[in-house]
PDB file as gemmi writes it, atoms N, CA and C in Angstrom:
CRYST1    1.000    1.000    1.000  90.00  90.00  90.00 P 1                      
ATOM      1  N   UNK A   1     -41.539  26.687 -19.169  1.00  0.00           N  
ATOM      2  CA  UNK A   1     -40.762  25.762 -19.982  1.00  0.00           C  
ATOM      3  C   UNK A   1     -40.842  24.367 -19.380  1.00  0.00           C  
ATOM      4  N   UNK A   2     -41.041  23.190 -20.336  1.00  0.00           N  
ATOM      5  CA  UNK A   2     -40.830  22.363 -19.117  1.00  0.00           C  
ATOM      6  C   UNK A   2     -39.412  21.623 -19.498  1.00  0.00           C  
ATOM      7  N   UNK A   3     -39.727  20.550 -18.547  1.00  0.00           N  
ATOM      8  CA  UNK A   3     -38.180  20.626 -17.834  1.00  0.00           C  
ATOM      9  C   UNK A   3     -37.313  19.937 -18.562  1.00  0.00           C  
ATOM     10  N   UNK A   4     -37.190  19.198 -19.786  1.00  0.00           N  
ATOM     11  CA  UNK A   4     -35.958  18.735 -20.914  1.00  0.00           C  
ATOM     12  C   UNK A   4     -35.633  20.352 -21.441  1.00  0.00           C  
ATOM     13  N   UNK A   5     -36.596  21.019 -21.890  1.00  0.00           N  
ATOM     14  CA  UNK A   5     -35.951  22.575 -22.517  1.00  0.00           C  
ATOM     15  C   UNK A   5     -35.288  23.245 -21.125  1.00  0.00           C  
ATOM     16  N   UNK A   6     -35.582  23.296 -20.517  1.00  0.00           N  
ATOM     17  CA  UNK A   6     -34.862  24.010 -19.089  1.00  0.00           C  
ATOM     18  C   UNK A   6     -33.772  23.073 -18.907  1.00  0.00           C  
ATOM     19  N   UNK A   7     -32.996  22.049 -18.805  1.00  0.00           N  
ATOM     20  CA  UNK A   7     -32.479  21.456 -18.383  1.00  0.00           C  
ATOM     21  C   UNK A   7     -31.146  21.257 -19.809  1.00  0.00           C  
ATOM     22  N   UNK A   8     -31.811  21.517 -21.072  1.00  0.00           N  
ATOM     23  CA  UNK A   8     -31.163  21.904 -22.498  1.00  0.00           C  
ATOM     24  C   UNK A   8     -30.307  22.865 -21.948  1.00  0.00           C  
ATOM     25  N   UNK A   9     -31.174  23.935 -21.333  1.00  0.00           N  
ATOM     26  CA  UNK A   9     -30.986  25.594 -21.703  1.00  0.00           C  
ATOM     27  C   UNK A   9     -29.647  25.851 -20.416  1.00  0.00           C  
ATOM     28  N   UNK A  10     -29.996  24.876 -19.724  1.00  0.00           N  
ATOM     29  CA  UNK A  10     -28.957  24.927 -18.496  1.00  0.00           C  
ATOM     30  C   UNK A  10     -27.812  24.441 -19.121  1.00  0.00           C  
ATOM     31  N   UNK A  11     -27.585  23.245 -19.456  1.00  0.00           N  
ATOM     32  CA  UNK A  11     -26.392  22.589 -19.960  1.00  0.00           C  
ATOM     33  C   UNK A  11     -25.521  23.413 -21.120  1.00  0.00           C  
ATOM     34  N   UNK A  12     -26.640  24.286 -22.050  1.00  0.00           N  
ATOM     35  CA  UNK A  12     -25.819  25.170 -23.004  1.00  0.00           C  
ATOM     36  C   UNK A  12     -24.852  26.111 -22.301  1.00  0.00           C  
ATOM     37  N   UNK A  13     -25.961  26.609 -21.355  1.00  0.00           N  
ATOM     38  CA  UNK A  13     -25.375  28.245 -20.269  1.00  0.00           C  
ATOM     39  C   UNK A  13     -24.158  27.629 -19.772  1.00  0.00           C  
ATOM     40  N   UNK A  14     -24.272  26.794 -19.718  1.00  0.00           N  
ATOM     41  CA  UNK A  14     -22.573  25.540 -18.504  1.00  0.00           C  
ATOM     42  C   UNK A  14     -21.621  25.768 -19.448  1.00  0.00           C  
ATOM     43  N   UNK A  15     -21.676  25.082 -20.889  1.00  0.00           N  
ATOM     44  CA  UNK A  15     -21.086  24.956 -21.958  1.00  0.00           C  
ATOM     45  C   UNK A  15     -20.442  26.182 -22.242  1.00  0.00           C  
ATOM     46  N   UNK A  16     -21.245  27.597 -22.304  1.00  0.00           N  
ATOM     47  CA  UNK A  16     -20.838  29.092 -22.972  1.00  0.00           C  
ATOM     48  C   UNK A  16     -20.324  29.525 -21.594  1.00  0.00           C  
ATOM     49  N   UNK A  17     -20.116  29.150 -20.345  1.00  0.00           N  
ATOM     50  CA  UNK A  17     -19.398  29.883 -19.194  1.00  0.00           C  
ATOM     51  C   UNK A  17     -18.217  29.159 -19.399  1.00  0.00           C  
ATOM     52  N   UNK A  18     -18.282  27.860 -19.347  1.00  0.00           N  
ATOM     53  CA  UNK A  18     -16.562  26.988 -19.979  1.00  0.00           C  
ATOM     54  C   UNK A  18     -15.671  27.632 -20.818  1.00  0.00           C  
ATOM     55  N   UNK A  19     -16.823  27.534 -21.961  1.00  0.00           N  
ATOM     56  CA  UNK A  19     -15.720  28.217 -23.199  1.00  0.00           C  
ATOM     57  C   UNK A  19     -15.542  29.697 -22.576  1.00  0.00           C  
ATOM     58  N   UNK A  20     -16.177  30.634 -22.268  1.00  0.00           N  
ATOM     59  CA  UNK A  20     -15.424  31.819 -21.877  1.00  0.00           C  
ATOM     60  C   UNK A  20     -14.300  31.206 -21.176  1.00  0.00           C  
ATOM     61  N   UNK A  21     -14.567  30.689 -20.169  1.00  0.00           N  
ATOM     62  CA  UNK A  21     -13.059  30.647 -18.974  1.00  0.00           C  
ATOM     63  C   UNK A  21     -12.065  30.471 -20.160  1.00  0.00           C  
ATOM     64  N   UNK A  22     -12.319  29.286 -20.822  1.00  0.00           N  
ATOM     65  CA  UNK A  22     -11.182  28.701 -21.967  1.00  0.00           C  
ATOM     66  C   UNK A  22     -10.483  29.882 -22.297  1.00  0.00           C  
ATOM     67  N   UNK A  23     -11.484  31.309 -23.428  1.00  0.00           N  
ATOM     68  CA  UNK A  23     -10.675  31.868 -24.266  1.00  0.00           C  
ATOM     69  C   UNK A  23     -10.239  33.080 -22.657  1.00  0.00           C  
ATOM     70  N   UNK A  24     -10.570  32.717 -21.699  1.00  0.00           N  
ATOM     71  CA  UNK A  24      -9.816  33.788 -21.146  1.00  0.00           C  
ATOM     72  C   UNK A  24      -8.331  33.036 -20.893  1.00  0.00           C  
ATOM     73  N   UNK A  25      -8.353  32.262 -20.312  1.00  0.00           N  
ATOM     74  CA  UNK A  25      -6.984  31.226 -20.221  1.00  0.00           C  
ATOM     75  C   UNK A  25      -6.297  31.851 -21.521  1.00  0.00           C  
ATOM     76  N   UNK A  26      -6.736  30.971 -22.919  1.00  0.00           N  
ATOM     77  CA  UNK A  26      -5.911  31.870 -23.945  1.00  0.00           C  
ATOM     78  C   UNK A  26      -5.357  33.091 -24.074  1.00  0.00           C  
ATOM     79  N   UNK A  27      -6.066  34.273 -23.946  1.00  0.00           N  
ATOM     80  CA  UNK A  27      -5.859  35.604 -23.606  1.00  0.00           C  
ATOM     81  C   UNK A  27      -4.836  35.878 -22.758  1.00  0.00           C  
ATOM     82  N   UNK A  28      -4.822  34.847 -21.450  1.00  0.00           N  
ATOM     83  CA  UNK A  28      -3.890  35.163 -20.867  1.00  0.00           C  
ATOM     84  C   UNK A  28      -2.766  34.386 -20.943  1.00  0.00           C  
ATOM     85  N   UNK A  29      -2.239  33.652 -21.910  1.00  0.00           N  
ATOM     86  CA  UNK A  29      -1.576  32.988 -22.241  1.00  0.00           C  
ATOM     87  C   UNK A  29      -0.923  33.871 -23.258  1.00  0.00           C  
ATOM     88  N   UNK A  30      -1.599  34.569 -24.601  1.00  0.00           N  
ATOM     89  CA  UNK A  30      -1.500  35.546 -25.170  1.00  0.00           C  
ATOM     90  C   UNK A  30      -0.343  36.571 -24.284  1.00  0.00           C  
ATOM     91  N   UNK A  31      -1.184  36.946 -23.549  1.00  0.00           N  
ATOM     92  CA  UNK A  31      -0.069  37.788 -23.000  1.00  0.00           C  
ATOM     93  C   UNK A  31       1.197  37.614 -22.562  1.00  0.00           C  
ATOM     94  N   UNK A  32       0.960  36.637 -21.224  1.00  0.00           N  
ATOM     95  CA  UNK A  32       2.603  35.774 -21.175  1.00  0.00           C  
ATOM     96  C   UNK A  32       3.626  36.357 -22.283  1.00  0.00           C  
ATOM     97  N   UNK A  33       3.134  35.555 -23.551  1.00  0.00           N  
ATOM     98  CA  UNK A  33       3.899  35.642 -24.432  1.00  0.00           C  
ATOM     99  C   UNK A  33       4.706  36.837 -24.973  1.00  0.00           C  
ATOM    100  N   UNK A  34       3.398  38.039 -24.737  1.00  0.00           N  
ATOM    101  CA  UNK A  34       3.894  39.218 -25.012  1.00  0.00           C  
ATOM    102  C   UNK A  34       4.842  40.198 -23.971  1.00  0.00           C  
ATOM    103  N   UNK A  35       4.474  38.987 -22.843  1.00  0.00           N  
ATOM    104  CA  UNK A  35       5.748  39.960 -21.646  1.00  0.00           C  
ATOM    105  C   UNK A  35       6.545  39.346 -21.645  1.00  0.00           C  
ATOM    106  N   UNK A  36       7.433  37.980 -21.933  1.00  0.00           N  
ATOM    107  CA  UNK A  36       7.849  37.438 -22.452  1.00  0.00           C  
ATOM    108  C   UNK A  36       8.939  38.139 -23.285  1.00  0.00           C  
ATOM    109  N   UNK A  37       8.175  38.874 -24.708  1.00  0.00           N  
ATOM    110  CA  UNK A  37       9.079  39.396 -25.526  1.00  0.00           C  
ATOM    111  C   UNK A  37       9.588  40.786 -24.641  1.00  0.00           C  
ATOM    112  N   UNK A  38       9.048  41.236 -24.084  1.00  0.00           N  
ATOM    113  CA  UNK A  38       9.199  42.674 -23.964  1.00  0.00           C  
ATOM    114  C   UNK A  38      10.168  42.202 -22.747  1.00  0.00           C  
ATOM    115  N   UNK A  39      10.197  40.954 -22.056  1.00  0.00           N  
ATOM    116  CA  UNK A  39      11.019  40.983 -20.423  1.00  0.00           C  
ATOM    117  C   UNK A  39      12.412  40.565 -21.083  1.00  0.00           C  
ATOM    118  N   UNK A  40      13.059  39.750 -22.216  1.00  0.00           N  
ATOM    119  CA  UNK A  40      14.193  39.498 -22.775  1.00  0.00           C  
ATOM    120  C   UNK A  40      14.376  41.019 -23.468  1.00  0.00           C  
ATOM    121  N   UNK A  41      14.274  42.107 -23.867  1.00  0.00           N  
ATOM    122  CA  UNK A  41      14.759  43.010 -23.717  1.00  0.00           C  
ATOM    123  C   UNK A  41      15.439  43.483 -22.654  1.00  0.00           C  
ATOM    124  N   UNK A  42      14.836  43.420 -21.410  1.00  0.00           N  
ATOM    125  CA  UNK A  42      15.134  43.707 -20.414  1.00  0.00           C  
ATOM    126  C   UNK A  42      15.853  43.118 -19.583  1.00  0.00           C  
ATOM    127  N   UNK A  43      16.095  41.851 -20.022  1.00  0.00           N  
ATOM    128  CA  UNK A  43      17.241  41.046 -19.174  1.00  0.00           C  
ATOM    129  C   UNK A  43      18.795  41.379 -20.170  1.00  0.00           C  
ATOM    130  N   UNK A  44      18.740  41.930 -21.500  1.00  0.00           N  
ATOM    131  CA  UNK A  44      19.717  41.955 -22.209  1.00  0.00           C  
ATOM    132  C   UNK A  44      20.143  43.074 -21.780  1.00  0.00           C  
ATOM    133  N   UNK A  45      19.124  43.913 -20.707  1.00  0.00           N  
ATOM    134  CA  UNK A  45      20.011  45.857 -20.126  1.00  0.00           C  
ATOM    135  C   UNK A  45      19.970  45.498 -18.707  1.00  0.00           C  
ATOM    136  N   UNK A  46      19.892  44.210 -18.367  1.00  0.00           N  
ATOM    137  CA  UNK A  46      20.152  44.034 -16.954  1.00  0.00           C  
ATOM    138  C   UNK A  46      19.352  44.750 -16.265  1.00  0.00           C  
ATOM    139  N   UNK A  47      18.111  44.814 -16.521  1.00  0.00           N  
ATOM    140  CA  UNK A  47      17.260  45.424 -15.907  1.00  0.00           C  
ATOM    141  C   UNK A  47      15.983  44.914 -15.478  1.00  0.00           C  
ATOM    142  N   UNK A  48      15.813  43.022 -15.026  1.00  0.00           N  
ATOM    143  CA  UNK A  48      14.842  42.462 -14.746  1.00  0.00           C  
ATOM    144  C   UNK A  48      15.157  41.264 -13.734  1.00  0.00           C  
ATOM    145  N   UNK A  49      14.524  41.191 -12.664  1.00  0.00           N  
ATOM    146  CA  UNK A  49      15.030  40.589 -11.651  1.00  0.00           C  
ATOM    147  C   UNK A  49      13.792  39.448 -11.847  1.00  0.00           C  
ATOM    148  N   UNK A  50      14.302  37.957 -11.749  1.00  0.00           N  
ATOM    149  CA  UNK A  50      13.325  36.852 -11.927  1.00  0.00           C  
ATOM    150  C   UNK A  50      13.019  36.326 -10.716  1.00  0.00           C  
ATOM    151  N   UNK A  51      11.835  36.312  -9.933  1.00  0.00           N  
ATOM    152  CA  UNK A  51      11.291  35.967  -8.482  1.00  0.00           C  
ATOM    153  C   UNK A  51      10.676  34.350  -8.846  1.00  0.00           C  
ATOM    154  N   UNK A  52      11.176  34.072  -7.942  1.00  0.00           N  
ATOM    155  CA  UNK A  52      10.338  32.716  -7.590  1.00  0.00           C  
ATOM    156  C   UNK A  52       9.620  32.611  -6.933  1.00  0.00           C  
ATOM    157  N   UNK A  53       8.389  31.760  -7.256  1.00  0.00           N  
ATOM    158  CA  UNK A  53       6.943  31.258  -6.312  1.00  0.00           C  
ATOM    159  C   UNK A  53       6.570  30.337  -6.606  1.00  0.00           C  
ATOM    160  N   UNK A  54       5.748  29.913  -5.422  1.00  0.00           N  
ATOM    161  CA  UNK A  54       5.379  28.496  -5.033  1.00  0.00           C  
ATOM    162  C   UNK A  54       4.553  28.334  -5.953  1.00  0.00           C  
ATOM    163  N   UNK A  55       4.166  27.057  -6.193  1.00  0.00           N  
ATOM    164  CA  UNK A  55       3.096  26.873  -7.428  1.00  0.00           C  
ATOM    165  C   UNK A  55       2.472  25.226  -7.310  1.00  0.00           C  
ATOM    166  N   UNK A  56       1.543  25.302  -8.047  1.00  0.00           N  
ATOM    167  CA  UNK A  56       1.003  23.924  -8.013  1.00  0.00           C  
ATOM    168  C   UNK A  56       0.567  23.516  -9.249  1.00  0.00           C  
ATOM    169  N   UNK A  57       1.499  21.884  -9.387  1.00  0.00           N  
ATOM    170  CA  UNK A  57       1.354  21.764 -10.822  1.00  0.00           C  
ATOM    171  C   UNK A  57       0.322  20.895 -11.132  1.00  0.00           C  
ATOM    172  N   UNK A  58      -0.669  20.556  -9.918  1.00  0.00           N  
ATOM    173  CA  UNK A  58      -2.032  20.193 -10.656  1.00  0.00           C  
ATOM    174  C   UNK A  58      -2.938  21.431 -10.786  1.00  0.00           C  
ATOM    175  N   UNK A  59      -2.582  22.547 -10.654  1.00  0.00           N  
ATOM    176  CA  UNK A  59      -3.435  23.655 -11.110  1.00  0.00           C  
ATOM    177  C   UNK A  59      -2.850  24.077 -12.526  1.00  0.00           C  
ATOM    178  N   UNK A  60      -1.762  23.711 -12.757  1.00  0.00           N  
ATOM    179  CA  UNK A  60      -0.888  23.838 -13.962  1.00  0.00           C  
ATOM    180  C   UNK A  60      -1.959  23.158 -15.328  1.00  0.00           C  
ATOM    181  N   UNK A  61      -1.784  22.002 -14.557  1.00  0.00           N  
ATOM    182  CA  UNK A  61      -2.219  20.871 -15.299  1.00  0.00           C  
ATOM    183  C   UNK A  61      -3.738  20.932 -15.746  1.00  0.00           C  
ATOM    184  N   UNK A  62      -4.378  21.175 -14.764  1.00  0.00           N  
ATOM    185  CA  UNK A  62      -5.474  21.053 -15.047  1.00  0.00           C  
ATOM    186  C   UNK A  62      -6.281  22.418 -16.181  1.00  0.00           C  
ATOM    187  N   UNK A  63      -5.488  23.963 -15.649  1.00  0.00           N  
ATOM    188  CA  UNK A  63      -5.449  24.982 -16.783  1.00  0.00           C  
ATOM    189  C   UNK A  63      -5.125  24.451 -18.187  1.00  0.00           C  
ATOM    190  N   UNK A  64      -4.009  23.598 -18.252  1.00  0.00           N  
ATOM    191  CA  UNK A  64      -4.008  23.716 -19.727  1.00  0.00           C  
ATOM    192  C   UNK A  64      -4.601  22.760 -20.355  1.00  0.00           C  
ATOM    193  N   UNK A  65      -5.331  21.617 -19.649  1.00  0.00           N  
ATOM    194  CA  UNK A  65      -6.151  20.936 -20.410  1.00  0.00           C  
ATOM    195  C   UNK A  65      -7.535  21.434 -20.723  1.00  0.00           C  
ATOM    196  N   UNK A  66      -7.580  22.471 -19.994  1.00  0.00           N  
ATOM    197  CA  UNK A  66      -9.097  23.349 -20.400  1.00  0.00           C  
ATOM    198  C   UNK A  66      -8.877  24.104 -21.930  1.00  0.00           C  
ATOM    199  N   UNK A  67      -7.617  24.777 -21.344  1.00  0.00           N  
ATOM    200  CA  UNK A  67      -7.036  25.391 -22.767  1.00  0.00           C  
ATOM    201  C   UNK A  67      -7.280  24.606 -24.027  1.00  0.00           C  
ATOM    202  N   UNK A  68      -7.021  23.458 -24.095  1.00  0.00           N  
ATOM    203  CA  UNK A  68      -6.660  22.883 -24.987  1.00  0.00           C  
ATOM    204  C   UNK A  68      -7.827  21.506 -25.329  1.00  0.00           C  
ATOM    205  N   UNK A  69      -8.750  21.722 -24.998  1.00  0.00           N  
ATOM    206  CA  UNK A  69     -10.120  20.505 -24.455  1.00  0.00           C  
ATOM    207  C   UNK A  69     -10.377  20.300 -26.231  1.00  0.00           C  
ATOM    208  N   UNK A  70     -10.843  21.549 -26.330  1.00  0.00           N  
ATOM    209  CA  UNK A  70     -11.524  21.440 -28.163  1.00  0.00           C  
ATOM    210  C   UNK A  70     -10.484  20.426 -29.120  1.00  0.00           C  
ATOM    211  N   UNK A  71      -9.065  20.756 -29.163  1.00  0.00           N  
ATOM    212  CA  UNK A  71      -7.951  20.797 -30.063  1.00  0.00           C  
ATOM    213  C   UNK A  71      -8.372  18.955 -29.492  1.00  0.00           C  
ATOM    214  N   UNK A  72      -7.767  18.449 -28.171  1.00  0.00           N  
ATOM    215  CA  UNK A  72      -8.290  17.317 -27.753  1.00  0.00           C  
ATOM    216  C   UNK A  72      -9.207  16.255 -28.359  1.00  0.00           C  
ATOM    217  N   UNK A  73     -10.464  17.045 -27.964  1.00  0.00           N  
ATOM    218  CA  UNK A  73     -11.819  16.494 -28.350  1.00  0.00           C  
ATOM    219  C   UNK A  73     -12.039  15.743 -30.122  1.00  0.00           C  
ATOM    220  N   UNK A  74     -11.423  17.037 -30.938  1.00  0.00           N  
ATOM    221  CA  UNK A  74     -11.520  17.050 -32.227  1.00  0.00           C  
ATOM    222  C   UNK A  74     -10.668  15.565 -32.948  1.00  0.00           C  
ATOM    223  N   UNK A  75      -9.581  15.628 -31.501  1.00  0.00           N  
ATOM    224  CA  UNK A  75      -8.563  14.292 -32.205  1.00  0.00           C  
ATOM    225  C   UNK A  75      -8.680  13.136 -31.707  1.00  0.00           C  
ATOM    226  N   UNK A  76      -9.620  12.772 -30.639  1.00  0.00           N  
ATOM    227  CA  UNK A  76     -10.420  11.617 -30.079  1.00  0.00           C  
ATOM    228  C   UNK A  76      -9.683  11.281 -29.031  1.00  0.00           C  
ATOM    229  N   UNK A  77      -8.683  12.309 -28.669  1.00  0.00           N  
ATOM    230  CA  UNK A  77      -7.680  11.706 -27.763  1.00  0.00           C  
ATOM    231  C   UNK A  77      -8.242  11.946 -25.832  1.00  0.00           C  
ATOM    232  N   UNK A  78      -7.819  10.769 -24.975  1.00  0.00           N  
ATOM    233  CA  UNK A  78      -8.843  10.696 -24.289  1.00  0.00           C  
ATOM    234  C   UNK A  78      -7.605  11.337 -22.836  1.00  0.00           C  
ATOM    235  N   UNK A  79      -7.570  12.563 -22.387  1.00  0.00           N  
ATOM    236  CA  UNK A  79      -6.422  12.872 -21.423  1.00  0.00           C  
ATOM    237  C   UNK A  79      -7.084  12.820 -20.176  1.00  0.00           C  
ATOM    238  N   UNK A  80      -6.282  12.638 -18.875  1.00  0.00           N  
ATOM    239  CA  UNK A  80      -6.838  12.782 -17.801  1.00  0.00           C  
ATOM    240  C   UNK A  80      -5.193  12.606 -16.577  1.00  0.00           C  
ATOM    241  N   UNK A  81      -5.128  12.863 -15.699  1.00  0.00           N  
ATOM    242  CA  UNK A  81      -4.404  12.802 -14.872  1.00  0.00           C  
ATOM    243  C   UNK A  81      -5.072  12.621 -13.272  1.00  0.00           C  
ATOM    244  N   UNK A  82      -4.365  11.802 -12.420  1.00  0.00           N  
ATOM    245  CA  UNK A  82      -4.831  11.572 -11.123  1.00  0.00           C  
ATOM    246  C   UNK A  82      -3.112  12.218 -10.158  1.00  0.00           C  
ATOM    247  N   UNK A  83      -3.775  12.805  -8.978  1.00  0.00           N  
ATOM    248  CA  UNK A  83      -3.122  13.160  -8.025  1.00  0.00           C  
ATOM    249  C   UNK A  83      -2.945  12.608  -7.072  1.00  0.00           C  
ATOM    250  N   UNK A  84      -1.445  11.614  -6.403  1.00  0.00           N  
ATOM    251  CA  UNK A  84      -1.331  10.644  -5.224  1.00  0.00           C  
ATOM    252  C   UNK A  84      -1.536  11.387  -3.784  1.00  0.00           C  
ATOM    253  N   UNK A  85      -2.458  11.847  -3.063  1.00  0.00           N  
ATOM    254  CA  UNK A  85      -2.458  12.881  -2.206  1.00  0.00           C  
ATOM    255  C   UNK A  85      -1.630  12.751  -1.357  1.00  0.00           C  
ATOM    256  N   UNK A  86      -0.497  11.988  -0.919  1.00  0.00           N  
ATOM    257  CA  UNK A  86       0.539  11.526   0.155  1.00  0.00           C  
ATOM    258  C   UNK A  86       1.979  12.356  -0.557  1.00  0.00           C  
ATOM    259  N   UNK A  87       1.877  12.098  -2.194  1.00  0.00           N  
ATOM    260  CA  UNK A  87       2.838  12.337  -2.869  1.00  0.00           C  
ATOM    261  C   UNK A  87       2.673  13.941  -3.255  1.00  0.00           C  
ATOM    262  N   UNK A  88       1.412  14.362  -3.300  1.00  0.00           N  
ATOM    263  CA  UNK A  88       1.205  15.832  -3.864  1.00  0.00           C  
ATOM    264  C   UNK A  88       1.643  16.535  -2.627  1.00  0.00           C  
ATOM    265  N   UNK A  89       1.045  16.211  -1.148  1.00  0.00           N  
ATOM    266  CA  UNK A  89       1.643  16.700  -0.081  1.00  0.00           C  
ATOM    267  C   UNK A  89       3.506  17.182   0.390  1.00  0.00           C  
ATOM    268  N   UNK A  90       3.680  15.655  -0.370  1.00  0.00           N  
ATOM    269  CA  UNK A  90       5.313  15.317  -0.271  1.00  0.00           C  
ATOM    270  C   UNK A  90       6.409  16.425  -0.949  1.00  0.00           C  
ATOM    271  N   UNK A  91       5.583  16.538  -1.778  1.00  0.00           N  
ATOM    272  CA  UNK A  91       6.204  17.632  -3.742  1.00  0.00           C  
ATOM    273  C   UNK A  91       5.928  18.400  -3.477  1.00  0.00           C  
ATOM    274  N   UNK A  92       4.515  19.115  -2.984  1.00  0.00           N  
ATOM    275  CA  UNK A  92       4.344  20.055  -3.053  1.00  0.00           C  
ATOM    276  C   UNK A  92       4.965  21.555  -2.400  1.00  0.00           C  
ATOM    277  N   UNK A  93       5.689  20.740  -0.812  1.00  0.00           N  
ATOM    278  CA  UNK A  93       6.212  21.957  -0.110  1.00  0.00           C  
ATOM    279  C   UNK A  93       7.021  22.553  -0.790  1.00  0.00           C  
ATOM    280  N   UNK A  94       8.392  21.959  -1.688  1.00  0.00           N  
ATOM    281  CA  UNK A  94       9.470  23.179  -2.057  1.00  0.00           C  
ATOM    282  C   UNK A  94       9.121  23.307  -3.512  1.00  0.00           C  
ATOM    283  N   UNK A  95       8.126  23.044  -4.419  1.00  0.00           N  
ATOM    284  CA  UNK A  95       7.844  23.701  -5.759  1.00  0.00           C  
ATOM    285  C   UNK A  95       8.156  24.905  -5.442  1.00  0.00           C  
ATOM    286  N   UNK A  96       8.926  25.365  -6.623  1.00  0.00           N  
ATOM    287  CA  UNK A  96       9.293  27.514  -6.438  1.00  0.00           C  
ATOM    288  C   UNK A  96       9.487  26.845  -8.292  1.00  0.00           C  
ATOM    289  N   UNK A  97       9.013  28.054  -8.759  1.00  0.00           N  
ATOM    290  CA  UNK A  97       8.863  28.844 -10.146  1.00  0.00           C  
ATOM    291  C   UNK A  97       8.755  29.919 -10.492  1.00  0.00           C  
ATOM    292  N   UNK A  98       9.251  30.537 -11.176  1.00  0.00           N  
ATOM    293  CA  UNK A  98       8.836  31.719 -11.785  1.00  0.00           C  
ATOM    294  C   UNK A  98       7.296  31.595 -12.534  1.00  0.00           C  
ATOM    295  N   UNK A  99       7.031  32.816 -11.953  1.00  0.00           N  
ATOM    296  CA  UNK A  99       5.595  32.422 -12.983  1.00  0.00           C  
ATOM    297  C   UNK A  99       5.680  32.379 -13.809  1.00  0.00           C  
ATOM    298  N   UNK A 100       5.932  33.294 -15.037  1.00  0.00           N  
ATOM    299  CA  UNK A 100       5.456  32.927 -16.778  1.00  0.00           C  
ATOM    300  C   UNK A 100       6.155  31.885 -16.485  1.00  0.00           C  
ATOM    301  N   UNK A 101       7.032  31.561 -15.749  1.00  0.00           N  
ATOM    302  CA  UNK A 101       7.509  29.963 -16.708  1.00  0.00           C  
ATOM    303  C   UNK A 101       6.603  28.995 -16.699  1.00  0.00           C  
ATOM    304  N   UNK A 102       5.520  29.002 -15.452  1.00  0.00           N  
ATOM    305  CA  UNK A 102       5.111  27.952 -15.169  1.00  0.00           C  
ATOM    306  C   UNK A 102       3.494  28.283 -16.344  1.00  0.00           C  
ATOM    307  N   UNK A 103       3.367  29.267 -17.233  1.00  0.00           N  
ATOM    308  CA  UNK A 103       2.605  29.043 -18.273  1.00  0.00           C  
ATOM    309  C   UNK A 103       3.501  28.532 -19.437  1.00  0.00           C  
ATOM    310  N   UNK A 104       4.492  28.635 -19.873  1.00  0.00           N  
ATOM    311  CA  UNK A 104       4.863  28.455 -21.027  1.00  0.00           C  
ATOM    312  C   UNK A 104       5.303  26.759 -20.626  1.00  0.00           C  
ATOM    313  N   UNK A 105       5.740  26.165 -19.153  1.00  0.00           N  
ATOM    314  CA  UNK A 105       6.076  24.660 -19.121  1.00  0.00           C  
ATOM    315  C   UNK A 105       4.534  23.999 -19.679  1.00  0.00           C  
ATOM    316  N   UNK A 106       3.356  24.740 -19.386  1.00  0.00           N  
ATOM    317  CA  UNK A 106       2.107  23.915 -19.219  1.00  0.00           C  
ATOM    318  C   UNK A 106       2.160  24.076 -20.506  1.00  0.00           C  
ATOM    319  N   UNK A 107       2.136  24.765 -21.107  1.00  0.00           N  
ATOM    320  CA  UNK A 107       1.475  25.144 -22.566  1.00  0.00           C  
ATOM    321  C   UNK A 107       3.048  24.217 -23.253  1.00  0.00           C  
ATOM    322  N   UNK A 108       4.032  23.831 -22.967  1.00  0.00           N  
ATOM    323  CA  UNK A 108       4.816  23.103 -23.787  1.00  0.00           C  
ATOM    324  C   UNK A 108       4.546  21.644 -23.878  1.00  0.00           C  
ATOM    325  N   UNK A 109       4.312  20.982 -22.333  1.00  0.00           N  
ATOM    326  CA  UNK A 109       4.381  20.024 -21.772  1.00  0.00           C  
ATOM    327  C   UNK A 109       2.798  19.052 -23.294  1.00  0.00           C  
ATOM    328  N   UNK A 110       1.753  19.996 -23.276  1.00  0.00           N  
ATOM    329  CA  UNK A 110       0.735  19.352 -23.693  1.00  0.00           C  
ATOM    330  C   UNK A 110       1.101  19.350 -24.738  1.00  0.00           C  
ATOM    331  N   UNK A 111       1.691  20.874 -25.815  1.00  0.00           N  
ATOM    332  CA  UNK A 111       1.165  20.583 -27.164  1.00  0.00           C  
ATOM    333  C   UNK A 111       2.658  19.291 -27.467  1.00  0.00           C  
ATOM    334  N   UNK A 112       3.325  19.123 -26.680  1.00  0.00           N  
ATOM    335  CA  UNK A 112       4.260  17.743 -26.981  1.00  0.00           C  
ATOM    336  C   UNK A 112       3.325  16.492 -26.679  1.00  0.00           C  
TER     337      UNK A 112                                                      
END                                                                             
């Protein structure tokens, strides 16, 4: 092959490993949702204890703009965020979350 078709064929393969990650993000966002329903059952029989963990909300951040790149793209809108590394250091020690929460804040935070 020479090398504009090889170099095509590379950039597609980049493109179709992205979008997988994407619809896996979704999928697992999907779910959230569905433990979600099934865990408010379970807090209404007192039967679900909510743990907190550390988390990082430029990994937050940066998941759901993958999630959401196409929806983005389609509306010309141009997103990006920068991290103050003095300040991410600063914040970062006592972040504690529950996890699903910290999918359903990401997934709120954007589509607002």
């Amino acid at each position: 092959l020479n090398e504009t078709v090889r170099r095509e064929i590379e950039e597609q393969v980049g493109n179709i490993k992205e979008g997988i990650e994407v619809i896996l993000e979704c999928a697992h966002h999907q779910k959230v949702i569905a433990d979600d329903v099934l865990n408010l059952s379970k807090l209404d029989a007192n039967r679900i204890e909510l743990v907190s963990a550390p988390f990082s909300p430029e990994k937050i951040i940066t998941s759901t703009m993958k999630m959401y790149r196409a929806l983005i793209s389609k509306k010309n809108i141009k997103l990006g965020f920068k991290v103050f590394e003095e300040e991410e250091e600063e914040n970062n020690e006592n972040l504690n979350n529950e996890n699903n929460e910290n999918e359903k804040i990401k997934s709120s935070s954007l589509k607002n």
